[in-house]
LOTOR-820840 format. One record per residue (C-alpha): chain; residue in three letters; z, x, y; residue number from 1. Coordinates in steps of 0.05 Angstrom, whole numbers, m for minus. Each point is the difference from the previous one (the first is absolute). Last residue first. Example, Ala and Ser with C-alpha at 12.3 -4.5 7.8 and 13.67 -1.06 7.14 Angstrom:
BEGIN
cadena=A&residuo=SER&pz=143&px=273&py=m21&num=2
cadena=A&residuo=ALA&pz=13&px=m27&py=m69&num=1
END
This chain:
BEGIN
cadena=A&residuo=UNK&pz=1215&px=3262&py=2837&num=332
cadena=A&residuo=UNK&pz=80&px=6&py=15&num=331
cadena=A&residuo=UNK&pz=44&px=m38&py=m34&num=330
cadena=A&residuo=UNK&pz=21&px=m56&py=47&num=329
cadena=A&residuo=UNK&pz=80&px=m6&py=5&num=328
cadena=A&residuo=UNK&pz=32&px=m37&py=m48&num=327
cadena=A&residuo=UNK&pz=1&px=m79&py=4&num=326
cadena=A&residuo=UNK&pz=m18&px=m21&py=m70&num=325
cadena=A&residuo=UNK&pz=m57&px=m30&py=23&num=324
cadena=A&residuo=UNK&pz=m20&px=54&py=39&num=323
cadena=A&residuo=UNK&pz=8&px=48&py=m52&num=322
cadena=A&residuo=UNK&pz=m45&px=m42&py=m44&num=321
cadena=A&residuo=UNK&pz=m52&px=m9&py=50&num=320
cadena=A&residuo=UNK&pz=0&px=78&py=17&num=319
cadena=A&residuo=UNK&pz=m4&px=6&py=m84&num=318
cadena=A&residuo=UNK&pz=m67&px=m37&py=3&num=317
cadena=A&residuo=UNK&pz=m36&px=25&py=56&num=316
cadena=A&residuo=UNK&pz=28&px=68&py=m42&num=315
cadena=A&residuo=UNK&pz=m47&px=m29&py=m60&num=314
cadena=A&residuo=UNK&pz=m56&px=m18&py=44&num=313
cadena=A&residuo=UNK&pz=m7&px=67&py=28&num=312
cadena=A&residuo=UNK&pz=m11&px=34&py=m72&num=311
cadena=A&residuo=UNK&pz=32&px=71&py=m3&num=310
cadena=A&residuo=UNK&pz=73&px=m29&py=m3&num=309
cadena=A&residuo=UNK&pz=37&px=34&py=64&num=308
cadena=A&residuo=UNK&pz=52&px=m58&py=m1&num=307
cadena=A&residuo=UNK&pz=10&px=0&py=m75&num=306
cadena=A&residuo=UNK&pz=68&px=43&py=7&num=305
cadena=A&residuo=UNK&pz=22&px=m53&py=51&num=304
cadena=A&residuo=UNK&pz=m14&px=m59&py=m46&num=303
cadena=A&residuo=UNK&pz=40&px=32&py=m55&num=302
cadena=A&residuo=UNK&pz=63&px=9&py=52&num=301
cadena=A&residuo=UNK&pz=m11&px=m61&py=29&num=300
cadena=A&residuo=UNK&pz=8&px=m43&py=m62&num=299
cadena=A&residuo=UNK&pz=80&px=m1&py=m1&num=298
cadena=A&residuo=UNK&pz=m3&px=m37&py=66&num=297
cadena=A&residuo=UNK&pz=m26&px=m65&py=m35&num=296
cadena=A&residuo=UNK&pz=m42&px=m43&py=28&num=295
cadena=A&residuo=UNK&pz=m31&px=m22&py=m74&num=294
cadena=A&residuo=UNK&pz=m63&px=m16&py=39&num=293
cadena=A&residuo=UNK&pz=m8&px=71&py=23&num=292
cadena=A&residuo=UNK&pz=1&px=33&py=m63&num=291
cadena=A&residuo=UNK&pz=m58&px=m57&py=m25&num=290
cadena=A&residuo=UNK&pz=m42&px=23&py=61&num=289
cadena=A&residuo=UNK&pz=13&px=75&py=m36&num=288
cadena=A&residuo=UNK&pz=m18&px=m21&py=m69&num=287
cadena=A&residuo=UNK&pz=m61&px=m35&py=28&num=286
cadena=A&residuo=UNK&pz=m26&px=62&py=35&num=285
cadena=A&residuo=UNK&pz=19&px=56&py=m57&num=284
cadena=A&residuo=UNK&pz=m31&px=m50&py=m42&num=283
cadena=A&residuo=UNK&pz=m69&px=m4&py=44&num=282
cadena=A&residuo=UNK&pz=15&px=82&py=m3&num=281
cadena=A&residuo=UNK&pz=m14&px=3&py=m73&num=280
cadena=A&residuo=UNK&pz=27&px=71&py=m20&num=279
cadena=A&residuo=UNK&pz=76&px=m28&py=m3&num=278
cadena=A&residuo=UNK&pz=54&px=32&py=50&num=277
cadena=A&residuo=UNK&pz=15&px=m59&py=36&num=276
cadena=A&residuo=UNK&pz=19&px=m43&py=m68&num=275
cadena=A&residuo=UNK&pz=57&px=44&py=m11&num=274
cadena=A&residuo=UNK&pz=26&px=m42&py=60&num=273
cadena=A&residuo=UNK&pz=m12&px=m70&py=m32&num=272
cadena=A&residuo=UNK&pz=43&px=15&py=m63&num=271
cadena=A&residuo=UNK&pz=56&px=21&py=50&num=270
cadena=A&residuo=UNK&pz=m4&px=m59&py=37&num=269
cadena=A&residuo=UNK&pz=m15&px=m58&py=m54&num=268
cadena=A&residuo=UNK&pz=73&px=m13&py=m19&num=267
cadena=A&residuo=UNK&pz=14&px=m12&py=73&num=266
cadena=A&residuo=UNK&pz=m52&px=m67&py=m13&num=265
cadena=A&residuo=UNK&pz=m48&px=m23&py=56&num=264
cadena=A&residuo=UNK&pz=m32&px=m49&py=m39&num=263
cadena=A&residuo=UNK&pz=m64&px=14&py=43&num=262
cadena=A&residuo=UNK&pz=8&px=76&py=m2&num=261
cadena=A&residuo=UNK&pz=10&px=m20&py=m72&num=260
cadena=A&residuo=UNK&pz=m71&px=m35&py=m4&num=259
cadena=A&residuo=UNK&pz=m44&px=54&py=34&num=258
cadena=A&residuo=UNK&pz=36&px=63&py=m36&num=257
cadena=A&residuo=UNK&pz=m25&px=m51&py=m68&num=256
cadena=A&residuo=UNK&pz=m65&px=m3&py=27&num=255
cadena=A&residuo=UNK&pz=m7&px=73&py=9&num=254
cadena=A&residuo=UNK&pz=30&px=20&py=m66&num=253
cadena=A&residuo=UNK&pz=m54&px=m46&py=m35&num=252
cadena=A&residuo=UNK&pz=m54&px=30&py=38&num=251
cadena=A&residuo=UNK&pz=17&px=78&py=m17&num=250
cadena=A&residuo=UNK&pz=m2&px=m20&py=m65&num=249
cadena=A&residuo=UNK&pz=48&px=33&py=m56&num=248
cadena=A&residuo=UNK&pz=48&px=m40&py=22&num=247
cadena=A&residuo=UNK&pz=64&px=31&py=28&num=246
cadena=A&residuo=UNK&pz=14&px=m47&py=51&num=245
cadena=A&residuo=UNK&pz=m8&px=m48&py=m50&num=244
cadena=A&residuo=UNK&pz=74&px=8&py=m19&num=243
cadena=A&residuo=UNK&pz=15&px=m18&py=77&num=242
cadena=A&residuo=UNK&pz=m30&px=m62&py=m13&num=241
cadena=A&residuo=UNK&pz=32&px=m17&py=m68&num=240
cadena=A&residuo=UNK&pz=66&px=14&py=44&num=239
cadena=A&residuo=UNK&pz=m15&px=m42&py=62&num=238
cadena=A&residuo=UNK&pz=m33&px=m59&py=m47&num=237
cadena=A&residuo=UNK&pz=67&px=m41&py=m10&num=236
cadena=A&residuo=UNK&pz=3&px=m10&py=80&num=235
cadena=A&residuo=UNK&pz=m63&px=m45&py=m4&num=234
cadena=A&residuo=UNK&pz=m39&px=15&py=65&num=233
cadena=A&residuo=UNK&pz=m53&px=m50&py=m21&num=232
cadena=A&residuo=UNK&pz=m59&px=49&py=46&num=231
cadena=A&residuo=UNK&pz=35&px=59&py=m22&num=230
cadena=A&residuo=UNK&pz=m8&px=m30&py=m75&num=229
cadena=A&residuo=UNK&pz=m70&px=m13&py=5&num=228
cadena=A&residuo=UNK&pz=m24&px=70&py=28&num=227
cadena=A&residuo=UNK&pz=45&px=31&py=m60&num=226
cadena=A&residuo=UNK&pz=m33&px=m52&py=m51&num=225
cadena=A&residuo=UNK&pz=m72&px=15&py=24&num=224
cadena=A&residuo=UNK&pz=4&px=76&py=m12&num=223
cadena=A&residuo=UNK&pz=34&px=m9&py=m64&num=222
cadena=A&residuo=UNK&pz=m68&px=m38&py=m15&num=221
cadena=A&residuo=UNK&pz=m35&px=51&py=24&num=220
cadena=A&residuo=UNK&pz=22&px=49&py=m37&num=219
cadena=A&residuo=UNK&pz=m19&px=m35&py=m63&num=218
cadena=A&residuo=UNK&pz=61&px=15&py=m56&num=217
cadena=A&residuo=UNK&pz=49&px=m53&py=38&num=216
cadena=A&residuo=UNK&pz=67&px=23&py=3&num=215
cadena=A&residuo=UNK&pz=2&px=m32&py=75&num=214
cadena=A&residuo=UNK&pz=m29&px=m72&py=m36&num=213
cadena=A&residuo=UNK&pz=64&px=m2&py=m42&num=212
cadena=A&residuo=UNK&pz=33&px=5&py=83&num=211
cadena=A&residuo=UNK&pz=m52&px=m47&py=26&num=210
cadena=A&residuo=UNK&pz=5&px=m57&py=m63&num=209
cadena=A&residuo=UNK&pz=77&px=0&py=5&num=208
cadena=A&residuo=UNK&pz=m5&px=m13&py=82&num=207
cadena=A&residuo=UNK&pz=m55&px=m60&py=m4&num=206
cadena=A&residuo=UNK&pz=40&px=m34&py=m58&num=205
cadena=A&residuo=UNK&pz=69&px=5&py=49&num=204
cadena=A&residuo=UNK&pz=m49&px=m32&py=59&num=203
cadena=A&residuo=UNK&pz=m8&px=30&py=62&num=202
cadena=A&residuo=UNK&pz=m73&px=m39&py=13&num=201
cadena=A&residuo=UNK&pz=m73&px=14&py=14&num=200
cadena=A&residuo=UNK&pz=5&px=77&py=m15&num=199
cadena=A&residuo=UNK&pz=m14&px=m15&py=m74&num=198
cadena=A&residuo=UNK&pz=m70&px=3&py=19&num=197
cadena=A&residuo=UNK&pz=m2&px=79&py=5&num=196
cadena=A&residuo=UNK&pz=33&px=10&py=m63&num=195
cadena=A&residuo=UNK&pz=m59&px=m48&py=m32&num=194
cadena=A&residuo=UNK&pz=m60&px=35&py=41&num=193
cadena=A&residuo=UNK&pz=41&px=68&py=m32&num=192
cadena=A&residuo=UNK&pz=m3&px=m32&py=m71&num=191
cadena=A&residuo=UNK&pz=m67&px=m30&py=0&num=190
cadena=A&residuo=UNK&pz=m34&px=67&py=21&num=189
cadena=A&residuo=UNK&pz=45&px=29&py=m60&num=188
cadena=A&residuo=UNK&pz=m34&px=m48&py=m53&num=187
cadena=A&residuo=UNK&pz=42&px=m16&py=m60&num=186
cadena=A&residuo=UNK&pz=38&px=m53&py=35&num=185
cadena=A&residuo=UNK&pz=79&px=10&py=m18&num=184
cadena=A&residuo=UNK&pz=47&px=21&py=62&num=183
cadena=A&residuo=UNK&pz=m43&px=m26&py=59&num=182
cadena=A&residuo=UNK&pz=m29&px=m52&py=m39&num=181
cadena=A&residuo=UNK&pz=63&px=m24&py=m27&num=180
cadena=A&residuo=UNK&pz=36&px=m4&py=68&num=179
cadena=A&residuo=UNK&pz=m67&px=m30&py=28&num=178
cadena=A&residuo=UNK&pz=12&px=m54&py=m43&num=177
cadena=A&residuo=UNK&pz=72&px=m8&py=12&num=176
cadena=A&residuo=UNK&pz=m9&px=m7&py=76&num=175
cadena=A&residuo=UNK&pz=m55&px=m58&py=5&num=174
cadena=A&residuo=UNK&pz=48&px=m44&py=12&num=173
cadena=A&residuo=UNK&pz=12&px=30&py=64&num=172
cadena=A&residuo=UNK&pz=m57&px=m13&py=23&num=171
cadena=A&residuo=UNK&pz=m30&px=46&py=55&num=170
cadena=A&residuo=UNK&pz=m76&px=m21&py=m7&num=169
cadena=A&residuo=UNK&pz=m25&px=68&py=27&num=168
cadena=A&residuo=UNK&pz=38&px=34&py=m55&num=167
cadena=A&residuo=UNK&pz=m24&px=m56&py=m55&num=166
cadena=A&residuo=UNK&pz=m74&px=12&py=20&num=165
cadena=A&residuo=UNK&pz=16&px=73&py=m9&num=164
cadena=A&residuo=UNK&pz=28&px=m8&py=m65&num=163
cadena=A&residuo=UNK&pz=m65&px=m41&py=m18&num=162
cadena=A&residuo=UNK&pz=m46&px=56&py=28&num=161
cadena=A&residuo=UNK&pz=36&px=47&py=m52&num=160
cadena=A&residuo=UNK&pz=m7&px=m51&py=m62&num=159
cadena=A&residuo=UNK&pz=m72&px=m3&py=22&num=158
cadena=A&residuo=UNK&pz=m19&px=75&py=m6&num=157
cadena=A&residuo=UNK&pz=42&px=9&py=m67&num=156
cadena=A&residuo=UNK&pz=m37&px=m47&py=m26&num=155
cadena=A&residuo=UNK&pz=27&px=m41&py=m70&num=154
cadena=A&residuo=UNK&pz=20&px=m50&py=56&num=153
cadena=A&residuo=UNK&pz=82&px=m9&py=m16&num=152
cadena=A&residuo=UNK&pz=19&px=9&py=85&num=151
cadena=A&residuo=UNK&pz=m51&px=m57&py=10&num=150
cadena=A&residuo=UNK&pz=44&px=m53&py=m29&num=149
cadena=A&residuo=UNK&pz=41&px=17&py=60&num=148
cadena=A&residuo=UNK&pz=m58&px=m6&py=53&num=147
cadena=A&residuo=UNK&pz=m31&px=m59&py=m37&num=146
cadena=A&residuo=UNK&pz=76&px=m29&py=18&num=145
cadena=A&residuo=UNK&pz=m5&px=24&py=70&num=144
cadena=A&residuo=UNK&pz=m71&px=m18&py=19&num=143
cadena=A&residuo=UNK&pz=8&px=m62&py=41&num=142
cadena=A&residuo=UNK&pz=53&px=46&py=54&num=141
cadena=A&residuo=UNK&pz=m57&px=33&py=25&num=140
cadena=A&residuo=UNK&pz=29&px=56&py=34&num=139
cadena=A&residuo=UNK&pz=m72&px=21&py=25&num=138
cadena=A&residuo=UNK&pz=23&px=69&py=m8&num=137
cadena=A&residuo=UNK&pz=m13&px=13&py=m71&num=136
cadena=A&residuo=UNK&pz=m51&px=m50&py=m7&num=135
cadena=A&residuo=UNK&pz=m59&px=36&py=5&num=134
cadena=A&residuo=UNK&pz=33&px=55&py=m55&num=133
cadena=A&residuo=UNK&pz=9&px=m65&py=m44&num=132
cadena=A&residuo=UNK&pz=m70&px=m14&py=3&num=131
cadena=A&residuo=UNK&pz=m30&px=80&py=m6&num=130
cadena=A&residuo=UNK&pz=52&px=0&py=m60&num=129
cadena=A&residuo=UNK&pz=m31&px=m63&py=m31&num=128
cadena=A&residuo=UNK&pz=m70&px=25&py=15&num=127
cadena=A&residuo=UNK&pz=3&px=67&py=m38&num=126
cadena=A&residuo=UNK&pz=30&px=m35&py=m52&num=125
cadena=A&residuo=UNK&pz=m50&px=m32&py=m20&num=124
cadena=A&residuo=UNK&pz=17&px=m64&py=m32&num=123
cadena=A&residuo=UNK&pz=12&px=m46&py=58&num=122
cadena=A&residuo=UNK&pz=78&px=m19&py=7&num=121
cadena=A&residuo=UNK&pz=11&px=23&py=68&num=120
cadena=A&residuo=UNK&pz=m68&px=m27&py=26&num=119
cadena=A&residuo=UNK&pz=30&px=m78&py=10&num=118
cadena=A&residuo=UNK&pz=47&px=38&py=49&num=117
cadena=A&residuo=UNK&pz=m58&px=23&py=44&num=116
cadena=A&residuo=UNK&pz=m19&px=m64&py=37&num=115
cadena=A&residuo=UNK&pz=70&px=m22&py=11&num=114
cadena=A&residuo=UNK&pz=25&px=61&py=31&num=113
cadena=A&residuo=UNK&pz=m49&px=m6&py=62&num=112
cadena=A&residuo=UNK&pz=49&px=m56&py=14&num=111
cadena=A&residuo=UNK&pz=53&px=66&py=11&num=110
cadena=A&residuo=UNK&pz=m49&px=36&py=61&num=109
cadena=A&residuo=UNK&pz=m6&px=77&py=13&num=108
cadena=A&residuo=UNK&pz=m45&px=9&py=m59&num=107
cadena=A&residuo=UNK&pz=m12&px=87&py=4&num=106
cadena=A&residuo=UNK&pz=4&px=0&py=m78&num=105
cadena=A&residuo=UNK&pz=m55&px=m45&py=1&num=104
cadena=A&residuo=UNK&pz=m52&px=38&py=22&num=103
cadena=A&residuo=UNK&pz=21&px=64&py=m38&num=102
cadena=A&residuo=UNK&pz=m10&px=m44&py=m61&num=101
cadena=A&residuo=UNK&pz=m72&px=m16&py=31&num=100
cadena=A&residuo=UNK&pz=m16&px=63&py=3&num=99
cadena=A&residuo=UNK&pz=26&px=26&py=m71&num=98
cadena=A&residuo=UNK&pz=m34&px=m54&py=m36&num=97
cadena=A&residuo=UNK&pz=m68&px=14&py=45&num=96
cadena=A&residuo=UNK&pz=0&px=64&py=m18&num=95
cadena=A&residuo=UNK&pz=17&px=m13&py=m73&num=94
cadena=A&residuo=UNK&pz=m68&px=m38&py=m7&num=93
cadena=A&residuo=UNK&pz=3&px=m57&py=m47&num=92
cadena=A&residuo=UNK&pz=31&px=m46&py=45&num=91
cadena=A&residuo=UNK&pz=73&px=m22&py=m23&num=90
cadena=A&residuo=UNK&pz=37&px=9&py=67&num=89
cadena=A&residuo=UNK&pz=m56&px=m28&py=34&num=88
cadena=A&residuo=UNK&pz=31&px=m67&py=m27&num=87
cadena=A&residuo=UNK&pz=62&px=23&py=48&num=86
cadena=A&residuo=UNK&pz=m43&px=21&py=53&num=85
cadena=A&residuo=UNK&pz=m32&px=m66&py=m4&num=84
cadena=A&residuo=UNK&pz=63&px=m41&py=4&num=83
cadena=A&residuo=UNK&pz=17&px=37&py=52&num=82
cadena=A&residuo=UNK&pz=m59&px=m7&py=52&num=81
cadena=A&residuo=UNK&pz=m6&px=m77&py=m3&num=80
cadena=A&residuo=UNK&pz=72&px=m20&py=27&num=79
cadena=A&residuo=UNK&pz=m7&px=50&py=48&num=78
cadena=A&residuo=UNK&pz=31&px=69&py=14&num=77
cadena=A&residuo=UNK&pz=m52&px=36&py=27&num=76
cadena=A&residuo=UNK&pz=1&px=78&py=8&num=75
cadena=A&residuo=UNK&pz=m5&px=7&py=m76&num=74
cadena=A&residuo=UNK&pz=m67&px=m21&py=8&num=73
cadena=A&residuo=UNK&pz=m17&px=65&py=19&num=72
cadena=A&residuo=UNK&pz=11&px=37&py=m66&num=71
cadena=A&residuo=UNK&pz=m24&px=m54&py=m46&num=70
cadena=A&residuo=UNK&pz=m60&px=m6&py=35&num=69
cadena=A&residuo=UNK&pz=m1&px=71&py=m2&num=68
cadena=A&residuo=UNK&pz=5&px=2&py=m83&num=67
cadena=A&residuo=UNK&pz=m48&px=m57&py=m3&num=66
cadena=A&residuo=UNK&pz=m48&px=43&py=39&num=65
cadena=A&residuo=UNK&pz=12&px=66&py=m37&num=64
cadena=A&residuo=UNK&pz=m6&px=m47&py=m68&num=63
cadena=A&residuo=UNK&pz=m67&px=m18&py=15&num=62
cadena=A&residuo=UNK&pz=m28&px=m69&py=m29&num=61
cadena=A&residuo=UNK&pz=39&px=m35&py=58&num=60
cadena=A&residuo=UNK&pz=24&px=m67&py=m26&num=59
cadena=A&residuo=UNK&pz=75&px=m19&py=7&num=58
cadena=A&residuo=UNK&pz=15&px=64&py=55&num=57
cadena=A&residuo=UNK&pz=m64&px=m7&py=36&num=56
cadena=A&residuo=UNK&pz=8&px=m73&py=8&num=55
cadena=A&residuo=UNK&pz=63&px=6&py=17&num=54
cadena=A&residuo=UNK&pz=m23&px=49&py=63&num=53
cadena=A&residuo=UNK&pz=m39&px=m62&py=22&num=52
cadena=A&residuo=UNK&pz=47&px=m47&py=m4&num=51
cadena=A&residuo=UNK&pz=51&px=42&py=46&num=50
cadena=A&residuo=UNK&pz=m52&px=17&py=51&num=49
cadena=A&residuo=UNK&pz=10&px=m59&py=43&num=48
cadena=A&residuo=UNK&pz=73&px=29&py=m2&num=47
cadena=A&residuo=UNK&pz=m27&px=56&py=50&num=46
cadena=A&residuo=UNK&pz=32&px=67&py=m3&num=45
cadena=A&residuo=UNK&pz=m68&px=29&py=25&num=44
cadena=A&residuo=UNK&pz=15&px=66&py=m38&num=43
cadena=A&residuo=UNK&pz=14&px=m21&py=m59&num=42
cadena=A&residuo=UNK&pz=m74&px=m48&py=2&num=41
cadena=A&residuo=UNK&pz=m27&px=79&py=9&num=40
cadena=A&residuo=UNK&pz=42&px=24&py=m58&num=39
cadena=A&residuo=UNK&pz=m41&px=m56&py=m33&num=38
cadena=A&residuo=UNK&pz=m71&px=12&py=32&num=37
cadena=A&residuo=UNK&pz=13&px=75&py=m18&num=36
cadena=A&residuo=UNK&pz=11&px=m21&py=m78&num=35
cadena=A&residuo=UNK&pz=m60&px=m47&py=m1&num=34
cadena=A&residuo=UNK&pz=m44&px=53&py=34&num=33
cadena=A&residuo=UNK&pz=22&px=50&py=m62&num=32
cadena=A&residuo=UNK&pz=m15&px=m50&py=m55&num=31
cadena=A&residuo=UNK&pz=m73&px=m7&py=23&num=30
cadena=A&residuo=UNK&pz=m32&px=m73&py=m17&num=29
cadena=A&residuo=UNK&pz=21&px=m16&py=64&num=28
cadena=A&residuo=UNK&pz=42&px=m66&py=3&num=27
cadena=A&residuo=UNK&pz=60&px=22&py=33&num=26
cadena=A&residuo=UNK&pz=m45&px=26&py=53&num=25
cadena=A&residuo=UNK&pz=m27&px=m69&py=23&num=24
cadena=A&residuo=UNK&pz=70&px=m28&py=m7&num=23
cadena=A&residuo=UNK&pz=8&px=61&py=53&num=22
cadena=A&residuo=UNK&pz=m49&px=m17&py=57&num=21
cadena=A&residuo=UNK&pz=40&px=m72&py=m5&num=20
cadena=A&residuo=UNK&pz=60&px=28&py=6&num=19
cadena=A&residuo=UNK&pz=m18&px=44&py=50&num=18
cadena=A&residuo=UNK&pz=5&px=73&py=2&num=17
cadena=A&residuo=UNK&pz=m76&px=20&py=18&num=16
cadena=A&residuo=UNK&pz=m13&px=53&py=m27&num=15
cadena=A&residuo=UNK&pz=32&px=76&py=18&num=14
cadena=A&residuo=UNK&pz=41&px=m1&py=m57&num=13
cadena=A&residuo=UNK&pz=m59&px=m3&py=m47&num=12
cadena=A&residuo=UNK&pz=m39&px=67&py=28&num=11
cadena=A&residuo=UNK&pz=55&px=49&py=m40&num=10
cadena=A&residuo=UNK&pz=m21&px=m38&py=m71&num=9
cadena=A&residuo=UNK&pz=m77&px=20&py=12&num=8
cadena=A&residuo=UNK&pz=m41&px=m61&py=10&num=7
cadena=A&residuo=UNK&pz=m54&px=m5&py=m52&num=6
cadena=A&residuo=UNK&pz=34&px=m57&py=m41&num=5
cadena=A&residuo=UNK&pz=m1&px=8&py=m77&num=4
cadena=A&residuo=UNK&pz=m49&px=m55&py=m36&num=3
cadena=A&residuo=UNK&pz=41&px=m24&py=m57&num=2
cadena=A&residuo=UNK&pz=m31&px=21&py=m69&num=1
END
């Protein structure tokens, strides 16, 4: 059995911070002094240290070191340092899986993309969603077609990463697959990532897929597809809007107040107003910012009644809307 080290875990972080004080460390026999010395090495943001926290992460008996090997590495962005976060994807340990996926969901850099699209195909699926989930916003424009054959992986988990790889990607061709997956996947987290993705372009397929996608059964997939369509501004979607108005879900309603205060439709007004009076006051909020966007005199009326709401940020809200509309300023 591996002689522990005497040195209470509180005492480490006063050594000597070195890198050559800690290789010492990172080969006690005591899991706990090889953990300090590596949020130690963190500390020195040194690059000499890089190897040396690899080490840990590739061959560290412990799977609290590995784990913050994993953890810190994710500072450096070298050629070496993602390829072994993405190998540490399959260790053993799902501490260390779920580090070093956090690791390389915070890639900054699109070469880094190279290193982790061999992983979208391993067999866990666990490690092909924590690969396409570090590509997402690498925009690595190698992985579209494994992308798109992505969106049939038997995982829920991975087919949703995938539709976010395609979002960030902004393809249009891309467009009738996340139509179908927003309308037809079986998984609702697929659906709304889906909705949410078909925001890359105003396209006729995008538009049919948000308004089926407003009659959704999830919530928050209807939720998505109102956010979506104020974003698209698609003048067909002011009346299914204004029908989910009277979702059962507070957040649908909200997002689609958001959306036809930015379509600014006269169709939306009076729908908007009876908006003020609803229990949620982040509705009675975006209902009345929406009021205001529309510009319309006819509002004033509703938005002068709501003036004396009890919640501050709702009548911050209707003074906005009155000034936008150029009445005089409701009174606080």
């Amino acid at each position: 059995m591996p002689q522990a080290s005497t040195l209470p875990d509180e005492s480490l972080f006063d050594l000597d911070p070195s890198i050559g004080a800690l290789t010492l460390r990172l080969a006690d026999p005591d899991p706990a002094v090889r953990r300090v010395a590596v949020l130690q090495l963190a500390d020195l943001e040194d690059e000499d240290g890089v190897p040396l926290l690899l080490q840990r992460l590739q061959s560290d008996p412990a799977e609290s070191v590995r784990a913050e090997a994993a953890r810190t590495l994710a500072s450096w962005e070298q050629e070496a340092v993602v390829p072994a976060l993405a190998a540490a994807l399959a260790d053993p340990s799902r501490e260390v899986a779920e580090a070093a996926a956090q690791g390389l969901s915070e890639l900054k850099a699109p070469a880094s993309g190279a290193a982790l699209l061999p992983w979208v195909t391993h067999g866990d699926p666990f490690v092909r969603a924590a690969a396409w989930r570090g590509l997402r916003e690498l925009r690595y424009a190698a992985g579209f077609d494994a992308a798109m054959a992505a969106l049939s992986d038997a995982a829920a988990p991975v087919r949703r990463e995938a539709v976010a790889v395609l979002g960030w990607l902004r393809r249009s061709e891309a467009l009738p697959a996340l139509a179908q997956a927003a309308t037809s996947d079986a998984d609702t987290d697929v659906r709304r990532a889906a909705a949410g993705a078909l925001g890359l372009a105003a396209d006729p397929s995008a538009r049919d897929a948000l308004l089926a996608a407003l009659r959704d059964g999830a919530w928050q997939v209807r939720e998505e597809a109102a956010q979506t369509l104020g974003k698209l501004k698609f003048p067909e979607a002011v009346g299914p809007l204004i029908d989910a108005l009277e979702d059962r879900y507070w957040q649908v309603r909200l997002q689609a107040a958001r959306a036809l205060g930015k379509l600014r439709d006269r169709a939306a007004l009076v729908p908007l107003t009876m908006q003020l009076a609803h229990a949620i006051s982040n509705l009675r909020k975006e209902a009345a910012l929406s009021l205001g966007s529309l510009r319309d005199a006819a509002a004033v009326p509703a938005l002068a009644s709501a003036a004396d709401d009890a919640d501050p940020e709702v009548r911050k809200a209707v003074r906005i809307a009155l000034a936008q509309i150029g009445a005089p300023e409701a009174h606080a």
